[in-house]
mmCIF file of the N, C-alpha and C atoms, coordinates in Angstrom:
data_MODEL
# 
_entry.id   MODEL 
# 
loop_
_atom_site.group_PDB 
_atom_site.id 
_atom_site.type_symbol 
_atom_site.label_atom_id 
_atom_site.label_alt_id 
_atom_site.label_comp_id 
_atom_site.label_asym_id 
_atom_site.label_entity_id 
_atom_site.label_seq_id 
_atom_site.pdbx_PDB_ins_code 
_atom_site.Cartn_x 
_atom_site.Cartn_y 
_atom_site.Cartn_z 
_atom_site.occupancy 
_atom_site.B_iso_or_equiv 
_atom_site.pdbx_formal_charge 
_atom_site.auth_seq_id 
_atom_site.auth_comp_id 
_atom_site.auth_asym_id 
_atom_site.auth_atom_id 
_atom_site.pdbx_PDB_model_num 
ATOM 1   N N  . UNK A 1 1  ? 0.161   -22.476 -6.514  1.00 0.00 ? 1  UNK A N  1 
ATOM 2   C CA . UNK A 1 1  ? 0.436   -21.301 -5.706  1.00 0.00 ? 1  UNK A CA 1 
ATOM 3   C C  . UNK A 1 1  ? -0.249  -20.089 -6.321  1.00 0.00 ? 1  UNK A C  1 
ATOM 4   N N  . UNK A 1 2  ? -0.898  -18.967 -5.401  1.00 0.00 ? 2  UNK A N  1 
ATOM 5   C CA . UNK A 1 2  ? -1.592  -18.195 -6.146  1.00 0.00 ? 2  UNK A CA 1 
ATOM 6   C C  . UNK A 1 2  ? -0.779  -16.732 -5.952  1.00 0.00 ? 2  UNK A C  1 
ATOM 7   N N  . UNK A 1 3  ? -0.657  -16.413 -7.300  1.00 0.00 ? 3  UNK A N  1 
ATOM 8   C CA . UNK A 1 3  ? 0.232   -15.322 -7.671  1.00 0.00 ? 3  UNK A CA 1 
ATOM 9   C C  . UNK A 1 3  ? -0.136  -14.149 -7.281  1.00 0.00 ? 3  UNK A C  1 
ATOM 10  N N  . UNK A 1 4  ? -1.214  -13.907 -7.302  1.00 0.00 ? 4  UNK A N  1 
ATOM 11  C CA . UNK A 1 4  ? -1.974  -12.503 -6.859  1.00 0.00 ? 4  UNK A CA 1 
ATOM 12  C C  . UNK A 1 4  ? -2.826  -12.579 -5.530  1.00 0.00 ? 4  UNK A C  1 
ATOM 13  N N  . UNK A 1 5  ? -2.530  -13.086 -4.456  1.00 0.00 ? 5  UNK A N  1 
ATOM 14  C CA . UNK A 1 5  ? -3.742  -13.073 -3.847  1.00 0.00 ? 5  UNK A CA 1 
ATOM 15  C C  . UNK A 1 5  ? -4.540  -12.232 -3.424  1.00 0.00 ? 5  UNK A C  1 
ATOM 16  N N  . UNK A 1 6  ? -3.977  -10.883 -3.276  1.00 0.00 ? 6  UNK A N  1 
ATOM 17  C CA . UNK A 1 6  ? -5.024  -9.679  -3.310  1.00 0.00 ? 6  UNK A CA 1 
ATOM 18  C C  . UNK A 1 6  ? -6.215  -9.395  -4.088  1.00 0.00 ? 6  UNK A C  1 
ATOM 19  N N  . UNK A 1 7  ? -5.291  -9.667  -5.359  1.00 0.00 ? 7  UNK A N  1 
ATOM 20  C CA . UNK A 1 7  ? -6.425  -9.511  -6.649  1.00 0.00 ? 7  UNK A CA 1 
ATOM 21  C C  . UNK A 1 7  ? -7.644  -10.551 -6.512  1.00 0.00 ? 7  UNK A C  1 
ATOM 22  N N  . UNK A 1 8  ? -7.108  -11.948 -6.405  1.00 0.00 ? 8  UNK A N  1 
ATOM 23  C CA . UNK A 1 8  ? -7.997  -13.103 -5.873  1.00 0.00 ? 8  UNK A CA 1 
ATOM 24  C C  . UNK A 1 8  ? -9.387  -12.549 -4.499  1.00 0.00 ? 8  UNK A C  1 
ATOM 25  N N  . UNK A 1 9  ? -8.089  -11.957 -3.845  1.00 0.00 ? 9  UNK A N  1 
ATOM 26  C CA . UNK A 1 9  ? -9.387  -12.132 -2.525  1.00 0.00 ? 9  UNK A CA 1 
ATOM 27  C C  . UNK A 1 9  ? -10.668 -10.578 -3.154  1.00 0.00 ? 9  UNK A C  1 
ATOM 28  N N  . UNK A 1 10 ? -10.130 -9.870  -3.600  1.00 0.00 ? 10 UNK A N  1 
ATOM 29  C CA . UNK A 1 10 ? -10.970 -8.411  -3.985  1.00 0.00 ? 10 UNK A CA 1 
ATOM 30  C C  . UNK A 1 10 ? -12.327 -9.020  -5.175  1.00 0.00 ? 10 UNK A C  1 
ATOM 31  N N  . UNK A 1 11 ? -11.667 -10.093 -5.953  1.00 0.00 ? 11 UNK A N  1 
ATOM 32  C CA . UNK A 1 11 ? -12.990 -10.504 -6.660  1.00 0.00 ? 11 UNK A CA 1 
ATOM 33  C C  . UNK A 1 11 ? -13.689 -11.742 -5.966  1.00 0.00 ? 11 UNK A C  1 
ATOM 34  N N  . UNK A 1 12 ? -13.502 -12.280 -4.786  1.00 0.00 ? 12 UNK A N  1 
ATOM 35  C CA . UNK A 1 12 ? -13.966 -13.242 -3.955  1.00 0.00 ? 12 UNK A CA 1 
ATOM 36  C C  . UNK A 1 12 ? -14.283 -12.438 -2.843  1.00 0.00 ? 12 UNK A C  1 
ATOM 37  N N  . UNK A 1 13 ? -14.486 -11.206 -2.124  1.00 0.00 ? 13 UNK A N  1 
ATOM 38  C CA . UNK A 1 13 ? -15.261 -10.313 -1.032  1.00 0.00 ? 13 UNK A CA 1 
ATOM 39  C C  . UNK A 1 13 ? -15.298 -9.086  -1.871  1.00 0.00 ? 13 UNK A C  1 
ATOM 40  N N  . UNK A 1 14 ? -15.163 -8.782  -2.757  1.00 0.00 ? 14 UNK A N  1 
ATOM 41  C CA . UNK A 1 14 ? -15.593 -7.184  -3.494  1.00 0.00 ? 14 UNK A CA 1 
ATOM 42  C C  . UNK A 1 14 ? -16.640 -6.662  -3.426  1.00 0.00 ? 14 UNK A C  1 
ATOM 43  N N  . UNK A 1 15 ? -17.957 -8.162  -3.760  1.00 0.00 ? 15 UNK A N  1 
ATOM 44  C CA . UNK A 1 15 ? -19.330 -7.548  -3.860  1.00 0.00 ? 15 UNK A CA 1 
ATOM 45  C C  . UNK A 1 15 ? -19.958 -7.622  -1.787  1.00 0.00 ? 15 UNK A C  1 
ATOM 46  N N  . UNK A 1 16 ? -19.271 -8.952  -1.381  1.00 0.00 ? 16 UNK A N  1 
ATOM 47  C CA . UNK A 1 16 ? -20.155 -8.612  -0.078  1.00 0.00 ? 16 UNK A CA 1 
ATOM 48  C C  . UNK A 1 16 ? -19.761 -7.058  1.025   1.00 0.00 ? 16 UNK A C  1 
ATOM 49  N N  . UNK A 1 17 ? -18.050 -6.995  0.579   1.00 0.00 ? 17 UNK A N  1 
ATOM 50  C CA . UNK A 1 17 ? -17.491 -5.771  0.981   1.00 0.00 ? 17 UNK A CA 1 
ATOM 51  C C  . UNK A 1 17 ? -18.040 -4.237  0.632   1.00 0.00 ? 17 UNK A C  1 
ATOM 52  N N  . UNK A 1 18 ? -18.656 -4.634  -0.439  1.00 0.00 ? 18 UNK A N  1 
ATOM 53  C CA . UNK A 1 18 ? -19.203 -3.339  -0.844  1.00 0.00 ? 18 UNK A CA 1 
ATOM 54  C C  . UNK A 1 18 ? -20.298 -3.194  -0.159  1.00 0.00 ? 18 UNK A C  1 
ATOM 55  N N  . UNK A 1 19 ? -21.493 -4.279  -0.298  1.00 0.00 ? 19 UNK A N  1 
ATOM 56  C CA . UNK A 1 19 ? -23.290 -4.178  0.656   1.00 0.00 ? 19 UNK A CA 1 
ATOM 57  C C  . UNK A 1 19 ? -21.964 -3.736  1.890   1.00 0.00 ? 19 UNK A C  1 
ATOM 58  N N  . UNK A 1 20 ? -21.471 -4.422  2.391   1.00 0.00 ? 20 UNK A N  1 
ATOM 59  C CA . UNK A 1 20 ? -21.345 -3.719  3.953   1.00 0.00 ? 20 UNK A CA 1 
ATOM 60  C C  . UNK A 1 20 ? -20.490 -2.386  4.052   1.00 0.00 ? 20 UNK A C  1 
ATOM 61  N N  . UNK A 1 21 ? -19.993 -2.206  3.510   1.00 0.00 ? 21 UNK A N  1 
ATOM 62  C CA . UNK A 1 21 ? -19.338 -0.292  3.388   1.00 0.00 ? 21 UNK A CA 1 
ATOM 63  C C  . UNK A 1 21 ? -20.374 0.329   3.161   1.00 0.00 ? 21 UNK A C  1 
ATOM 64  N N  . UNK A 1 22 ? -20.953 0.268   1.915   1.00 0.00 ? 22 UNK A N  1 
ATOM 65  C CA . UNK A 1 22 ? -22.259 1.263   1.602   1.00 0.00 ? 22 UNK A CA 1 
ATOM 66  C C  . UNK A 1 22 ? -23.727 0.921   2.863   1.00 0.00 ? 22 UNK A C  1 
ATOM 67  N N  . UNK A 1 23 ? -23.781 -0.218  3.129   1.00 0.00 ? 23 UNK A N  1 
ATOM 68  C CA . UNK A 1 23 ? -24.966 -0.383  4.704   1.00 0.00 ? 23 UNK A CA 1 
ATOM 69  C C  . UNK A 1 23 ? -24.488 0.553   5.461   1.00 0.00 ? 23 UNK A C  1 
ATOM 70  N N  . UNK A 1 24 ? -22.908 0.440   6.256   1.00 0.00 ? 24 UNK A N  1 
ATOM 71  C CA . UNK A 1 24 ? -22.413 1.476   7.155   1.00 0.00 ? 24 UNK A CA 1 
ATOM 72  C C  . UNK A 1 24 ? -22.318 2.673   6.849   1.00 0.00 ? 24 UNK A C  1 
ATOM 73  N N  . UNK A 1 25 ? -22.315 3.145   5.760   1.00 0.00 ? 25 UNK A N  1 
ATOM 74  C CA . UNK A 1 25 ? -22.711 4.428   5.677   1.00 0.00 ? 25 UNK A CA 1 
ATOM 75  C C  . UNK A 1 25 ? -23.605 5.091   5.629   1.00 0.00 ? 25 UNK A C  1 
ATOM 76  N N  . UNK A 1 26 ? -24.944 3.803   4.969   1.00 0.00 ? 26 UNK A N  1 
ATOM 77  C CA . UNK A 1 26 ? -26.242 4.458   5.766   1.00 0.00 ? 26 UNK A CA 1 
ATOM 78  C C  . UNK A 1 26 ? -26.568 4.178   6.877   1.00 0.00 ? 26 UNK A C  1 
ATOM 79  N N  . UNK A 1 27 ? -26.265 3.403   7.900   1.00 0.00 ? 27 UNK A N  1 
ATOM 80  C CA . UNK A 1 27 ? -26.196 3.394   8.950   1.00 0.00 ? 27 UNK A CA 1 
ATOM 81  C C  . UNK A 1 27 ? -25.934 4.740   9.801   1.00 0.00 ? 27 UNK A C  1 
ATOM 82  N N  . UNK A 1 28 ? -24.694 5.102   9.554   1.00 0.00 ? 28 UNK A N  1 
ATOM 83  C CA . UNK A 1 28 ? -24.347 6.029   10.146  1.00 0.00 ? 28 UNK A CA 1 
ATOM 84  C C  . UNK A 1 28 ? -24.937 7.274   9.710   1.00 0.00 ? 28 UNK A C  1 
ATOM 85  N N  . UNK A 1 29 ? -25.575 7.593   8.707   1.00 0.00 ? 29 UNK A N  1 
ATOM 86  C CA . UNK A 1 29 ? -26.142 8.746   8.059   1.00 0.00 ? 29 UNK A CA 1 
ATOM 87  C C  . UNK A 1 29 ? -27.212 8.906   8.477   1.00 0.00 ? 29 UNK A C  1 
ATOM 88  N N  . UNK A 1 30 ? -28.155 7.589   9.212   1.00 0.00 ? 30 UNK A N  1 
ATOM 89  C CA . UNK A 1 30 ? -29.211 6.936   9.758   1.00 0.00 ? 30 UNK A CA 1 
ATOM 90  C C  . UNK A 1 30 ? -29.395 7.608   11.402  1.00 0.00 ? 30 UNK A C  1 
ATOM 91  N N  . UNK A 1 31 ? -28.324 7.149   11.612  1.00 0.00 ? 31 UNK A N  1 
ATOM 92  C CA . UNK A 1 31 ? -27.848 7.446   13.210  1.00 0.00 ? 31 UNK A CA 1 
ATOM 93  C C  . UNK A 1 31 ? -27.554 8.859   13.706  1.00 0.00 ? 31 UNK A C  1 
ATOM 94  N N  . UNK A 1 32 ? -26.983 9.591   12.120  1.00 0.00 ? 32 UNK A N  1 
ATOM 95  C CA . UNK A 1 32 ? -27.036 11.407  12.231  1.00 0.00 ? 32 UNK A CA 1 
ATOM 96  C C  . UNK A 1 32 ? -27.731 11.449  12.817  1.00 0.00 ? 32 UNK A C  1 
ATOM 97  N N  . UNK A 1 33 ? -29.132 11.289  11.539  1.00 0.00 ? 33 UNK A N  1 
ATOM 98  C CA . UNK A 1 33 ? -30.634 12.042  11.387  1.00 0.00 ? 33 UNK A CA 1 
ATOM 99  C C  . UNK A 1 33 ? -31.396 11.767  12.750  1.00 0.00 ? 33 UNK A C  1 
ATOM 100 N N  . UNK A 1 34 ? -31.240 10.492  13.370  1.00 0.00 ? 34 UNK A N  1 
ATOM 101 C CA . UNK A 1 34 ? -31.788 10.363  14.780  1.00 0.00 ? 34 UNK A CA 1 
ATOM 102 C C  . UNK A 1 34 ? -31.219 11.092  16.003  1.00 0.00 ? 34 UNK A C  1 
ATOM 103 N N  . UNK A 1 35 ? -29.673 11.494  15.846  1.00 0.00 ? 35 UNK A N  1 
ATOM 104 C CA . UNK A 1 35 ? -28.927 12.396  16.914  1.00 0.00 ? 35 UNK A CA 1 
ATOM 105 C C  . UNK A 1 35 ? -29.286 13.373  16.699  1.00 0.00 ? 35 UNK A C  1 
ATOM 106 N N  . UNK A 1 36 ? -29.453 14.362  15.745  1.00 0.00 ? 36 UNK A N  1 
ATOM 107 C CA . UNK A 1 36 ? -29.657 15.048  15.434  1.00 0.00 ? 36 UNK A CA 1 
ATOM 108 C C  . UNK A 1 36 ? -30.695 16.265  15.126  1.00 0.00 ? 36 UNK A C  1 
ATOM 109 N N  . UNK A 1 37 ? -31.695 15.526  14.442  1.00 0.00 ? 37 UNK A N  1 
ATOM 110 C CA . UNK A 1 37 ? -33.094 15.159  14.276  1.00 0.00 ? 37 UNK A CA 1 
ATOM 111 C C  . UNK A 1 37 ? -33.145 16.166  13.345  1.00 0.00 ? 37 UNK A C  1 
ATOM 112 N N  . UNK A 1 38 ? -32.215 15.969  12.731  1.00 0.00 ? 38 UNK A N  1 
ATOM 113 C CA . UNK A 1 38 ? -32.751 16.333  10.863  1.00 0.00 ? 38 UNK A CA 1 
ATOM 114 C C  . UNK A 1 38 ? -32.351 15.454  9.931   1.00 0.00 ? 38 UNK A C  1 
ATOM 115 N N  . UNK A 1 39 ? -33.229 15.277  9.156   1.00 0.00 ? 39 UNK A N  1 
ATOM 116 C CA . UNK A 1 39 ? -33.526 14.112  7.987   1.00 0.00 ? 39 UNK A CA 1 
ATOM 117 C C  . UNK A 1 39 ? -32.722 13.962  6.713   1.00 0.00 ? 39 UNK A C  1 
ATOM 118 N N  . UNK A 1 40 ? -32.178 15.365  6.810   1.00 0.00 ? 40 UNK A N  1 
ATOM 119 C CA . UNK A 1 40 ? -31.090 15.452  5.660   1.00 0.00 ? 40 UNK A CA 1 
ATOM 120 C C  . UNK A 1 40 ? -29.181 14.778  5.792   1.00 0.00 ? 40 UNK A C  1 
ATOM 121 N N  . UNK A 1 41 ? -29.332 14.279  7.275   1.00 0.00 ? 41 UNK A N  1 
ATOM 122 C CA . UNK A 1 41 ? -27.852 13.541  7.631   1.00 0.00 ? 41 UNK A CA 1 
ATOM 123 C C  . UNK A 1 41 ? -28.596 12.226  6.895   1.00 0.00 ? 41 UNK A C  1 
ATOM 124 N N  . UNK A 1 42 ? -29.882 11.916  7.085   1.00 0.00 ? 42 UNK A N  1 
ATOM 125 C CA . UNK A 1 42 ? -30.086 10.361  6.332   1.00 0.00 ? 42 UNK A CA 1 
ATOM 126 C C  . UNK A 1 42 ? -29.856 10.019  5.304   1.00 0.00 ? 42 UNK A C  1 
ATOM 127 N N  . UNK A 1 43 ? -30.442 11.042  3.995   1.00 0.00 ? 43 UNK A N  1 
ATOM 128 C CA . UNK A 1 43 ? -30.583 11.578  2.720   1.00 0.00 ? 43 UNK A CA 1 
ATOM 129 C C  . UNK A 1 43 ? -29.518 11.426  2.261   1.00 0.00 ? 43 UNK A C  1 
ATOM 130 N N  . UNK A 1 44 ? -28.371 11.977  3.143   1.00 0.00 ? 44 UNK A N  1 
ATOM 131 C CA . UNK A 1 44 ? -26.819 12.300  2.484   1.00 0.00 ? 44 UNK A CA 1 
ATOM 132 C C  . UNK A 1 44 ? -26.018 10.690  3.296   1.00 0.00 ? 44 UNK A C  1 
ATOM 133 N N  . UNK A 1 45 ? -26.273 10.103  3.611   1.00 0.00 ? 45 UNK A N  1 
ATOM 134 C CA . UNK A 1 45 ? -25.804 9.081   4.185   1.00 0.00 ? 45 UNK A CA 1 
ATOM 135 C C  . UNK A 1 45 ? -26.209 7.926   3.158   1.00 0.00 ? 45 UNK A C  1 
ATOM 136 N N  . UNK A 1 46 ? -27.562 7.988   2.769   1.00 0.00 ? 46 UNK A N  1 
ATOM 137 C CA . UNK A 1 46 ? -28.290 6.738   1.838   1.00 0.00 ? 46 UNK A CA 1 
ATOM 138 C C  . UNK A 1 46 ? -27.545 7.452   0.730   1.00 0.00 ? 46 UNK A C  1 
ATOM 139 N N  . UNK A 1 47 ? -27.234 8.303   0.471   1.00 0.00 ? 47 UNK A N  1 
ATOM 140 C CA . UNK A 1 47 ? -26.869 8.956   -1.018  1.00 0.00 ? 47 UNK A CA 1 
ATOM 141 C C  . UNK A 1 47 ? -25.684 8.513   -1.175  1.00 0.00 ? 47 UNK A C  1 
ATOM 142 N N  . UNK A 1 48 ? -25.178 9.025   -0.272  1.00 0.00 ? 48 UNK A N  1 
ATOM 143 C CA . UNK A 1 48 ? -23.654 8.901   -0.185  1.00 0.00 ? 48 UNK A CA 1 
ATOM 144 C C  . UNK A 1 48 ? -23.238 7.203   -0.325  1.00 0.00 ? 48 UNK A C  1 
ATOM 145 N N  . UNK A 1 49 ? -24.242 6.783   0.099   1.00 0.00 ? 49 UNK A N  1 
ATOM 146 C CA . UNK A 1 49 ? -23.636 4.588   0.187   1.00 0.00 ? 49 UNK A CA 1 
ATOM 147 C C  . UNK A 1 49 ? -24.090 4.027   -0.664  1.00 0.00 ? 49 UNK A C  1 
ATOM 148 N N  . UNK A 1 50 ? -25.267 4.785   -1.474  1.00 0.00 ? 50 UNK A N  1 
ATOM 149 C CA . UNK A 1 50 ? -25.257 4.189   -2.875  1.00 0.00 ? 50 UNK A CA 1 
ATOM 150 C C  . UNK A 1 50 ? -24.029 4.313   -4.083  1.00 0.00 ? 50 UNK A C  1 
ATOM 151 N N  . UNK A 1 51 ? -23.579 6.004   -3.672  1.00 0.00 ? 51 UNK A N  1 
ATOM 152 C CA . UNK A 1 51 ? -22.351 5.996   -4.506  1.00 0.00 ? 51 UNK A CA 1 
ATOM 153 C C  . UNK A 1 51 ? -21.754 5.279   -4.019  1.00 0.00 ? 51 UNK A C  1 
ATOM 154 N N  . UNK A 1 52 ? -20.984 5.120   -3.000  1.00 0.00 ? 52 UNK A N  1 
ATOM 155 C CA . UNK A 1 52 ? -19.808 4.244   -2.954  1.00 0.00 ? 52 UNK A CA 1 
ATOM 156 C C  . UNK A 1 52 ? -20.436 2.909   -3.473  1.00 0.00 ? 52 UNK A C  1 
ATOM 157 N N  . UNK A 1 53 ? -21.591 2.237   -3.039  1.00 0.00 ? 53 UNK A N  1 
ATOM 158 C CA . UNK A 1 53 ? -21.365 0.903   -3.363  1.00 0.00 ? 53 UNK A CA 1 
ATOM 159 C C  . UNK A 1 53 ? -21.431 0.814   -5.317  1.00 0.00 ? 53 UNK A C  1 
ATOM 160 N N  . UNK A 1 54 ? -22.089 1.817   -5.914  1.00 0.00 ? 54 UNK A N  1 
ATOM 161 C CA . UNK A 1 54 ? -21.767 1.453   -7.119  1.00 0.00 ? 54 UNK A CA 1 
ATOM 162 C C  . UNK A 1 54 ? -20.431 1.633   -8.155  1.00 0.00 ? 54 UNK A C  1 
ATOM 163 N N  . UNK A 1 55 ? -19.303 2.628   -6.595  1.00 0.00 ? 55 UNK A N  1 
ATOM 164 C CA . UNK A 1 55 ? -18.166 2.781   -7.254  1.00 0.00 ? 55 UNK A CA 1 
ATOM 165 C C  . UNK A 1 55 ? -17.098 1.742   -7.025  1.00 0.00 ? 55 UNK A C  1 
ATOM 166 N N  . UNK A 1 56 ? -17.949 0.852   -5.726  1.00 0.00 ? 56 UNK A N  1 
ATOM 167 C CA . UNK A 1 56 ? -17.137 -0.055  -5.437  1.00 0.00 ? 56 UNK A CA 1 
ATOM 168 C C  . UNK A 1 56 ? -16.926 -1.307  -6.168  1.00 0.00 ? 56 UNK A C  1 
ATOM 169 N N  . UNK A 1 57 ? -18.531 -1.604  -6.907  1.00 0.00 ? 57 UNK A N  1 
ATOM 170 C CA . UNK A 1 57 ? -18.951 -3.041  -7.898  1.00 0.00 ? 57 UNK A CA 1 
ATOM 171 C C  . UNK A 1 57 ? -17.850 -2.267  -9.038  1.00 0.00 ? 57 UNK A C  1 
ATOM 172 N N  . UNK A 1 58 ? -18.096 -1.619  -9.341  1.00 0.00 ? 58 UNK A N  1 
ATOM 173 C CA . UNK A 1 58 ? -17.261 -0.930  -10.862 1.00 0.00 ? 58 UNK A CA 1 
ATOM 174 C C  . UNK A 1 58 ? -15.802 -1.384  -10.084 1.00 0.00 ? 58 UNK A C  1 
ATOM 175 N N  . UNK A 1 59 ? -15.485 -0.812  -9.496  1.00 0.00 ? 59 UNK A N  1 
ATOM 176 C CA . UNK A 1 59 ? -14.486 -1.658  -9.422  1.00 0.00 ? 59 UNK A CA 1 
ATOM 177 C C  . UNK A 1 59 ? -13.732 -2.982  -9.178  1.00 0.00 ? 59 UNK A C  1 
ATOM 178 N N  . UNK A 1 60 ? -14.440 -3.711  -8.471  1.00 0.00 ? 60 UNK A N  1 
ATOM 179 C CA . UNK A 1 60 ? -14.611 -4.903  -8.276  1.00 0.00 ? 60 UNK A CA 1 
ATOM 180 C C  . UNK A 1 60 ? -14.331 -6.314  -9.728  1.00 0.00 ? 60 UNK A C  1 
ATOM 181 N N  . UNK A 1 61 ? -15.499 -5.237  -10.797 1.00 0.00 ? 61 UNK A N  1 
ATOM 182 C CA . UNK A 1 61 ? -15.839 -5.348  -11.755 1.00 0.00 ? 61 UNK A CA 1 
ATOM 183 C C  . UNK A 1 61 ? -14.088 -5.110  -13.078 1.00 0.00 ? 61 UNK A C  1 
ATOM 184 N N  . UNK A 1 62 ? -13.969 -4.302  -12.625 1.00 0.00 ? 62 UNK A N  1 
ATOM 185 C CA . UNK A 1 62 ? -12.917 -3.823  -13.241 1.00 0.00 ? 62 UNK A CA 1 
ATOM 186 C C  . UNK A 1 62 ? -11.662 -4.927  -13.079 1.00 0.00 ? 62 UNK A C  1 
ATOM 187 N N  . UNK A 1 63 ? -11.517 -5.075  -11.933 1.00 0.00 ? 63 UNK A N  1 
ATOM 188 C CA . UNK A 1 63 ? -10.397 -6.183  -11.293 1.00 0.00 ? 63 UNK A CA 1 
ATOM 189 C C  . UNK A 1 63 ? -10.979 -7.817  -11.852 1.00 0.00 ? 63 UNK A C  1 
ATOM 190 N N  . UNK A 1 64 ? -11.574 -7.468  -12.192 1.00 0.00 ? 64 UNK A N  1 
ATOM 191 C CA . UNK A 1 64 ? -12.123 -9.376  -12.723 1.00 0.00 ? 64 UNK A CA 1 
ATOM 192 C C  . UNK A 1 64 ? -11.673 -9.228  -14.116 1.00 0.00 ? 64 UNK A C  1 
ATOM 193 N N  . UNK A 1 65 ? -12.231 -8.038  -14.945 1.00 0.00 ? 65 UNK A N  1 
ATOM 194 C CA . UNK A 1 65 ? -11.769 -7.850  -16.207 1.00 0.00 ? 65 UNK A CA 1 
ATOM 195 C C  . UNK A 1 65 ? -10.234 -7.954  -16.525 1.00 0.00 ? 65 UNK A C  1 
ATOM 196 N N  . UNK A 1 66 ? -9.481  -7.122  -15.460 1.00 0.00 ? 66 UNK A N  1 
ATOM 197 C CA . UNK A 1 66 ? -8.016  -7.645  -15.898 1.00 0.00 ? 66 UNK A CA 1 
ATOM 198 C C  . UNK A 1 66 ? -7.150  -8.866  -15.950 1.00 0.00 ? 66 UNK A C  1 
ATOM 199 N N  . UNK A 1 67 ? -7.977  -9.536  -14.570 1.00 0.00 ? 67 UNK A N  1 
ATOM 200 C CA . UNK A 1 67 ? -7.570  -10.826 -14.025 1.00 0.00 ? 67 UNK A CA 1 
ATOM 201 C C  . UNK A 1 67 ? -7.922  -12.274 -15.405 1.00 0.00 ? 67 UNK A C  1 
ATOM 202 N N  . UNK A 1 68 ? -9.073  -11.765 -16.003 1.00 0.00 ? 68 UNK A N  1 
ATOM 203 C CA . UNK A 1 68 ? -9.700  -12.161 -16.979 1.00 0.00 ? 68 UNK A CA 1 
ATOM 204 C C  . UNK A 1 68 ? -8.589  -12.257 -18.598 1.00 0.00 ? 68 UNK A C  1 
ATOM 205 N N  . UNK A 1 69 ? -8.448  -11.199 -18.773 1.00 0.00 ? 69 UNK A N  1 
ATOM 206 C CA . UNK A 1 69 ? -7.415  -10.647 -19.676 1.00 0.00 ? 69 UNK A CA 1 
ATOM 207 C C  . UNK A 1 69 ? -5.867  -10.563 -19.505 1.00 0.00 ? 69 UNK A C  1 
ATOM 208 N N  . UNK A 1 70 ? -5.731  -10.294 -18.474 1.00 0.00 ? 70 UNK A N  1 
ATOM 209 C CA . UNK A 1 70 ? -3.904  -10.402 -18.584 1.00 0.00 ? 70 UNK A CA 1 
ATOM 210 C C  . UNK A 1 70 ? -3.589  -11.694 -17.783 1.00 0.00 ? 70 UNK A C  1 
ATOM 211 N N  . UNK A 1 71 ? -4.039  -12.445 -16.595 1.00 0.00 ? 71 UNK A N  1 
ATOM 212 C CA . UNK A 1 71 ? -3.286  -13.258 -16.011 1.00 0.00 ? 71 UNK A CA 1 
ATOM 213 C C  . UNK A 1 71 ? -3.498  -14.298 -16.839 1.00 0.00 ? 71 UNK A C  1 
ATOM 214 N N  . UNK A 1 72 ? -2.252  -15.059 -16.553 1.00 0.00 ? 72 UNK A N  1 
ATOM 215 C CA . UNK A 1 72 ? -2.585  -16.723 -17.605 1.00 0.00 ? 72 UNK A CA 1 
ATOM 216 C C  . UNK A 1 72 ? -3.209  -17.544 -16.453 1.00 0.00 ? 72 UNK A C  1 
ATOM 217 N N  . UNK A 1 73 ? -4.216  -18.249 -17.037 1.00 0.00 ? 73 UNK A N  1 
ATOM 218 C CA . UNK A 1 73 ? -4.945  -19.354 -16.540 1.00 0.00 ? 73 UNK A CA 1 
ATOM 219 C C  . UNK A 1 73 ? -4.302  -20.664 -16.204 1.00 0.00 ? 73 UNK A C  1 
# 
């Protein structure tokens, strides 16, 4: 029986969850700059989904480390 399954499922979809949060946000930052038709909704959209996706692996990352260290095997 699995004790945590949250924790389980976050390090089993963490990394593909992240490419697709940070894609949709350049997507949509994408989709500004074309409504819009200034280049700086893109800029801040690609900017913006690189941060998240590297705040998302760090965390991702983080949750394996504990799972690693405190749960018993």
């Amino acid at each position: 029986m699995n004790q945590y399954p949250m924790l389980h499922a976050l390090v089993r979809w963490g990394q593909p969850l992240a490419v697709v949060l940070a894609g949709l946000i350049a997507a949509v930052g994408i989709w500004a700059a074309i409504a819009s038709g200034n280049a700086l909704w893109a800029l801040l959209g690609v900017g913006i989904g690189a941060i998240v996706y590297g705040l998302l692996l760090s965390y991702v990352e983080l949750i394996k480390l504990v799972m690693d260290m405190l749960l018993p095997k």
